[in-house]
N, C-alpha and C positions, 0 to 999 in steps of 0.2 A: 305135799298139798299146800299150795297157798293161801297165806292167811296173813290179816293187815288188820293192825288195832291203831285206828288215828283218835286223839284227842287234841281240840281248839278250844277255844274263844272266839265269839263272834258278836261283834253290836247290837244285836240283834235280839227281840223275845225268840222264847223258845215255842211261844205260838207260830211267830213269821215262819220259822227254821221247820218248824213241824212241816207247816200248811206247804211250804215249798216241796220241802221230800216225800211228801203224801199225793202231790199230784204226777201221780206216773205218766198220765199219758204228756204231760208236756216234756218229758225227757228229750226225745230226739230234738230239740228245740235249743238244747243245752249243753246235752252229755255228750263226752266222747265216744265216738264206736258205736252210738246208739243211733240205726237208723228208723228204726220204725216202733212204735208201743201200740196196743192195744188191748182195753179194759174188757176180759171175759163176762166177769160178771162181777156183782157185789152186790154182800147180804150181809144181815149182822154178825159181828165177830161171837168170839167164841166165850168173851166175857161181855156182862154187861157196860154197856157205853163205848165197845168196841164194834169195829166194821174188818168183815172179812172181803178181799178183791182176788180177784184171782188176773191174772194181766198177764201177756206175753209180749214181752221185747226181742228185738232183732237186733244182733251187736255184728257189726261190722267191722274187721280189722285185717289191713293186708288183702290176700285172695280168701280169706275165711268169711263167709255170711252165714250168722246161726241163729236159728229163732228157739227162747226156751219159755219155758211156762213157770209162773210161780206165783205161789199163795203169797199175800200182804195180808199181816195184824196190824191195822191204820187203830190207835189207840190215841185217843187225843186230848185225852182225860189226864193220861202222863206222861206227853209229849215222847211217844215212839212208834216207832214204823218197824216190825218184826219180817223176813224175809225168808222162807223158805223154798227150794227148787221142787218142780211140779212133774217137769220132761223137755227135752231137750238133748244138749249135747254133754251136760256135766254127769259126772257118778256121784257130786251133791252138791250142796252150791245152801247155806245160811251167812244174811246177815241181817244185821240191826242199825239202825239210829236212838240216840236218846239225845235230848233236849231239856238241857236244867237252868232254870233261872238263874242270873247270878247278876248282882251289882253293875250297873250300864251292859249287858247283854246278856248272853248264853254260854253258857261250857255243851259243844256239841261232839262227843261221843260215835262212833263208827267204827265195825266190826265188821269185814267178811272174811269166810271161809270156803272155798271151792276146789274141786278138780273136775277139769274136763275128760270124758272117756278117751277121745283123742289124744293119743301122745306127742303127735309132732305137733298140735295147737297149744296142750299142756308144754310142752318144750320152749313155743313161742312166745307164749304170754310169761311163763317163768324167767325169761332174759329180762323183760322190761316189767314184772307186777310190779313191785315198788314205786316204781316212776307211774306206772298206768292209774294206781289207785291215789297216789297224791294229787295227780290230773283231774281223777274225777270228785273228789272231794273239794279242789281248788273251783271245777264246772260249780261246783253246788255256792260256791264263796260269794261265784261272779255272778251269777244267778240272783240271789239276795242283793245283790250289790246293784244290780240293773232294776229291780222287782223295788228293794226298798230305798234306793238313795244309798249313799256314804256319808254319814257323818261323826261316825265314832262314835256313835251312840245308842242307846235302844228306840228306835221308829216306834212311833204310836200310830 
């Protein structure tokens, strides 16, 4: 089962970092392999001052196109984005974001966890996950970096 724990630094608040990784539907805009998002629904989350989304993405890779469904905890009170699989093509699929203050930016935090039911797509994604998820956390760098400017520092 594939599983990736990245931790950075970014110049960045960990409001920007939040508000960027909470807007699902502009992923295809960004992310790799992400062709299409779409927001089901959203309603309050499941604590107070949280928001529950429930959203479907399309991930694109090779001759593979797979659409899956998943719940988001958008928590914005402690800068994090909780991620669980809804339906689709994985047997489970969690991850998370956290966003912590720190002196001129953020320490930003990133966990997922997944297997696809498919074994020759699990086989495929297994050669390169490594490399795929440094890709997509890098999408998120460059993202902020087009969104807030570069300047080595935390944007106001």
């Amino acid at each position: 089962m594939p599983r990736h724990t990245e931790q950075r630094f970014m110049p960045y608040s960990a409001a920007q970092m939040y508000a960027l990784v909470a807007d699902v539907a502009r992923y295809p805009e960004f992310l790799p392999w992400n062709s299409a998002a779409r927001i089901r629904a959203r309603k309050p989350g499941p604590r107070p001052g949280t928001e529950l989304m429930e959203a479907d993405l399309v991930i694109s890779f090779k001759v593979f196109r797979e659409r899956f469904g998943s719940r988001v905890v958008l928590d914005p009170d402690n800068f994090r984005v909780d991620t669980q699989y809804l339906d689709g093509p994985f047997k489970h699929m969690h991850s998370w974001w956290q966003f912590s203050d720190r002196p001129g930016g953020c320490e930003v935090d990133f966990f997922v966890d997944f297997e696809f039911k498919n074994a020759l797509l699990q086989g495929v994604i297994g050669i390169v996950f490594d490399q795929a998820m440094r890709m997509i956390v890098k999408a998120f760098e460059d993202r902020a970096i087009a969104l807030y400017g570069w300047s080595g520092r935390v944007q106001s």
